[in-house]
C-alpha positions in Angstrom: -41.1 -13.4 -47.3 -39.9 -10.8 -44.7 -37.1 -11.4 -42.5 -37.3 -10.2 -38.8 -34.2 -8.0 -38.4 -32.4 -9.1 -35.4 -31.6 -6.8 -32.0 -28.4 -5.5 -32.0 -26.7 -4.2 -28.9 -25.5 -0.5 -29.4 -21.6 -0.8 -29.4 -22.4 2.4 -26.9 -24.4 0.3 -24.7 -22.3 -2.6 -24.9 -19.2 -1.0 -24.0 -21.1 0.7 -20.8 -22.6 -2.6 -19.8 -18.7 -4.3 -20.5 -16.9 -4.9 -17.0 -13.9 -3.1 -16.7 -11.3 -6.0 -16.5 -8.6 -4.1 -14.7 -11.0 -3.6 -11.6 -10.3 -6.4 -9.2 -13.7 -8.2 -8.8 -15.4 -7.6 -4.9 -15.2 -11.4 -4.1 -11.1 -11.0 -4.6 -11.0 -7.8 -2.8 -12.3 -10.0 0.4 -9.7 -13.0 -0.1 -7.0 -10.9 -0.3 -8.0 -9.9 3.5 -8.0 -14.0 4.2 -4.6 -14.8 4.4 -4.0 -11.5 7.0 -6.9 -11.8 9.0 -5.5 -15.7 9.7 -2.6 -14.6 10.7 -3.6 -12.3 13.8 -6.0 -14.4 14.3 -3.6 -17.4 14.8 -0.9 -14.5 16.5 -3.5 -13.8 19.1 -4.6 -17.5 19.8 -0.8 -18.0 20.3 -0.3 -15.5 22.6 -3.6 -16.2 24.7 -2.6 -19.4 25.2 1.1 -19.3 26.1 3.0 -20.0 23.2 4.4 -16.9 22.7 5.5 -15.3 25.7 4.2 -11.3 26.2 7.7 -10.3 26.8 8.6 -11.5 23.5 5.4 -10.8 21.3 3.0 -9.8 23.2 -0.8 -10.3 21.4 -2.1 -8.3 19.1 -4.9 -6.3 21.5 -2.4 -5.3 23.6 -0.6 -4.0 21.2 -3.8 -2.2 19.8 -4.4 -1.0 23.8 -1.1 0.3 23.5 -1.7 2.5 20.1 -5.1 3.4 21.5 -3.5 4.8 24.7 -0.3 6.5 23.8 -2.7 7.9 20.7 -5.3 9.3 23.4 -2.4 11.4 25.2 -0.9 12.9 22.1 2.3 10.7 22.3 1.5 8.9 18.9 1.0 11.9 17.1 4.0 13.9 18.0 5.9 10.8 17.1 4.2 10.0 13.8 4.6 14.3 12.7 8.6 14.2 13.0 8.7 10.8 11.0 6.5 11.8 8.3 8.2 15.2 7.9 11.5 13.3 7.6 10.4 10.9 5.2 8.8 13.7 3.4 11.7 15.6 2.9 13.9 13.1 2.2 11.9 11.8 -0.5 11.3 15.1 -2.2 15.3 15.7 -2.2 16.2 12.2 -2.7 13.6 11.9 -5.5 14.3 15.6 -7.6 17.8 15.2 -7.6 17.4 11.7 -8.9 14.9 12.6 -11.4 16.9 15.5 -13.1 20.1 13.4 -13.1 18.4 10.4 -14.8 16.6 12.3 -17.3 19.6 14.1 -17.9 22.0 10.3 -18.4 19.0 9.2 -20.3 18.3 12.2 -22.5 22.1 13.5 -23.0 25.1 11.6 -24.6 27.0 13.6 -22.4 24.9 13.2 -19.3 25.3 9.7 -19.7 29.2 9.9 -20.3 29.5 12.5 -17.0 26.5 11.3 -14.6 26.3 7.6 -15.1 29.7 6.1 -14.4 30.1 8.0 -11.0 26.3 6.6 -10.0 26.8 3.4 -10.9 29.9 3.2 -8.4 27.7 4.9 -5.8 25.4 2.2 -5.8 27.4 -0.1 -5.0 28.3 1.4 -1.6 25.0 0.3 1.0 23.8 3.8 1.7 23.2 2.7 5.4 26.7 2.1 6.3 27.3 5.2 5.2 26.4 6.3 8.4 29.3 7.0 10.3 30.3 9.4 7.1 27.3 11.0 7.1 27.7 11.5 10.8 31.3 13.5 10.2 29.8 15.3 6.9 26.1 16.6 8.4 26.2 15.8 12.0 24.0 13.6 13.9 20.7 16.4 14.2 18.0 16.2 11.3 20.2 16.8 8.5 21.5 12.8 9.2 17.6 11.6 9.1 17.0 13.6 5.9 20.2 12.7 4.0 19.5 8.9 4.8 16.3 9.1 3.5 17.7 11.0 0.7 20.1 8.5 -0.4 17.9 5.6 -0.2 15.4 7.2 -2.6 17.8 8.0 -5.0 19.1 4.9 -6.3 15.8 3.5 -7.4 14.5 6.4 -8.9 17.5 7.5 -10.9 18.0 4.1 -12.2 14.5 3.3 -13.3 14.1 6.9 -14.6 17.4 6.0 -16.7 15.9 2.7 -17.9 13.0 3.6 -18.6 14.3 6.5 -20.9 16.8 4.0 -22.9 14.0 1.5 -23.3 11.8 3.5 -25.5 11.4 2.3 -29.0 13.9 4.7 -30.8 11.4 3.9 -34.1 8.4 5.8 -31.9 10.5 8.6 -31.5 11.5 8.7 -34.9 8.1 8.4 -36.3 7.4 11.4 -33.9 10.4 13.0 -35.7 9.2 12.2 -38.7 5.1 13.5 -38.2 6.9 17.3 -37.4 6.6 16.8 -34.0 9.4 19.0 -32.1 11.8 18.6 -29.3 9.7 19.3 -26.6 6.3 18.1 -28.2 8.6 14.4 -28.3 9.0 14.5 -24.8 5.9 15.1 -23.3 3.6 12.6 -25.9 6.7 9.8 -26.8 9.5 10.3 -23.9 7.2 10.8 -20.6 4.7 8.4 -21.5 7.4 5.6 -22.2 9.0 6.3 -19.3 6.1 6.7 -16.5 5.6 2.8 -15.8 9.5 2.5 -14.9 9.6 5.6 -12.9 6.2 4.3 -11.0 8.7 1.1 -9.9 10.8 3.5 -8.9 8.8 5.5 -6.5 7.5 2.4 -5.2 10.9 1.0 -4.6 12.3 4.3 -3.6 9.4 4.7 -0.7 10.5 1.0 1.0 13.9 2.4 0.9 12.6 5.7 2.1 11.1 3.6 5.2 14.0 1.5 5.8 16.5 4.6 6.3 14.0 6.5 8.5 13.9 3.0 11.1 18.1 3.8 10.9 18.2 7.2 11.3 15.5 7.8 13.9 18.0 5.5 16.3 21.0 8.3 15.8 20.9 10.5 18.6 16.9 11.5 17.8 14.2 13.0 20.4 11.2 12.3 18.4 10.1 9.9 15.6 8.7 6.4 15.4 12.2 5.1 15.7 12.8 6.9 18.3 9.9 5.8 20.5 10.8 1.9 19.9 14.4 2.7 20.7 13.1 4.4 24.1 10.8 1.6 24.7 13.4 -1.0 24.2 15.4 0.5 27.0 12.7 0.0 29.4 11.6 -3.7 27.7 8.2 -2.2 26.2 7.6 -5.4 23.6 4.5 -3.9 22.9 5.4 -0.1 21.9 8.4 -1.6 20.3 5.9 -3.5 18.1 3.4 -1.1 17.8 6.3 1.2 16.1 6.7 -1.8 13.0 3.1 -2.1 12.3 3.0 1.8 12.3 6.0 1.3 9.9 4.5 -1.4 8.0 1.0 0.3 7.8 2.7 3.8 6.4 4.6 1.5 3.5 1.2 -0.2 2.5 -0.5 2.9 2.5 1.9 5.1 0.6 2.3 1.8 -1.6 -1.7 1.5 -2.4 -1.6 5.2 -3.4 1.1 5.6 -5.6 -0.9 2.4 -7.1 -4.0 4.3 -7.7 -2.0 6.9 -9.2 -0.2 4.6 -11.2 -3.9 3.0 -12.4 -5.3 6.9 -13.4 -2.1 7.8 -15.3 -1.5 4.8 -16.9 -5.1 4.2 -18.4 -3.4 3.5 -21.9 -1.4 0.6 -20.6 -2.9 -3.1 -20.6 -0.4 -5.8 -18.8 -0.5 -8.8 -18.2 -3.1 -9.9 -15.2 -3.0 -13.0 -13.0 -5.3 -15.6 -13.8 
């Protein structure tokens, strides 16, 4: 008696038709936007109706009339150029100089014995009352803005850079060793991939930081800039400019944030963590 053979799905076809569990599902993408959306909802009700006064927090549509107007004259713009090209610059400084000093304490016996211990008693000086120093040391033009920018992206990056070095299984880089890999063929397959996820949480941490010091710098003697603007309209008890300069703030940290995610998600294809449930 002859037996039917059974279908099979092609491990090809099956791995197509297999959802990608990393993806966050389209249902979660719109509740993540619930708990937001209920907020300015709730902000603007308040406001409306009198609870919050205008010239304390003024409601969010005014605050969007305001963006809307100051971005139709060109005012917005100007503004939004000088901070990103601060922010910029002190994140590329900030960020190389932290990268080659924690790759060299990481890498180096030495490094670590020369670069570390003066770091670590850096750190625990807040870089933003380091102001007044600054101030005596660079001046109070764009070389103040940068430096603080600078400073506060260091810190993360170097540290995680150096952790994430000294965590790497020293039996992977052995086996490496061991499989007649050289020097620099360790580094790039055994060293940089072990060390990516760490120096990801630093870039993200270093960019809040980034953020923070611009808001402080941009109120030191400065003629353009987002800080600047809020600082101007505070004299002349604008709430809603003043506002309208923190979402700007805010929205620039989640969108720099949700791209160095993506980048994080492309480079790190390898990597499978643990996922809420």
């Amino acid at each position: 008696m002859s037996r039917t053979p059974l279908l099979e799905t092609p491990p090809a076809a099956a791995a197509v038709a297999a959802p990608d569990p990393r993806r966050p599902r389209p249902a979660r993408r719109w509740r993540r936007l619930v708990s937001p959306v209920v907020l300015v909802l709730g902000w603007e009700l308040a406001a409306r109706t009198g609870l919050l006064a205008p010239e304390k927090l003024p409601a969010p549509s005014d605050v969007l009339a305001t963006g809307w107007r100051l971005s139709r004259d060109g005012t917005l713009a100007v503004h939004l150029l000088d901070s990103l090209t601060r922010a910029g610059a002190g994140l590329l400084i900030g960020g190389v100089l932290a990268l080659v000093l924690g790759t060299v304490a990481g890498l180096l016996r030495l490094g670590d014995d020369l670069v570390d211990p003066p770091v670590q008693m850096a750190r625990m000086l807040p870089h933003l009352g380091l102001v007044p120093l600054l101030i005596i040391w660079v001046g109070i033009g764009e070389s103040l803005k940068i430096s603080l920018v600078a400073l506060g992206a260091f810190f993360p990056i170097y540290f995680n850079t150096y952790a994430g070095i000294r965590d790497i299984d020293e039996r992977l880089v052995e086996a490496a060793r061991a499989c007649g890999l050289g020097q620099a063929a360790r580094l790039r397959h055994v060293v940089l991939p072990g060390a990516l996820p760490s120096l990801f949480l630093g870039l993200r941490l270093a960019i809040g930081a980034a953020w923070l010091s611009l808001v402080v710098g941009e109120q030191v003697n400065a003629q353009t800039g987002i800080g600047f603007l809020m600082m101007e309209a505070r004299e002349f008890s604008q709430t809603d400019v003043v506002v309208l300069g923190l979402l700007v703030y805010a929205l620039l940290g989640l969108i720099s944030d949700l791209a160095l995610r993506v980048a994080e998600r492309r480079m790190l294809t390898w990597r499978r963590g643990l996922r809420a449930s």
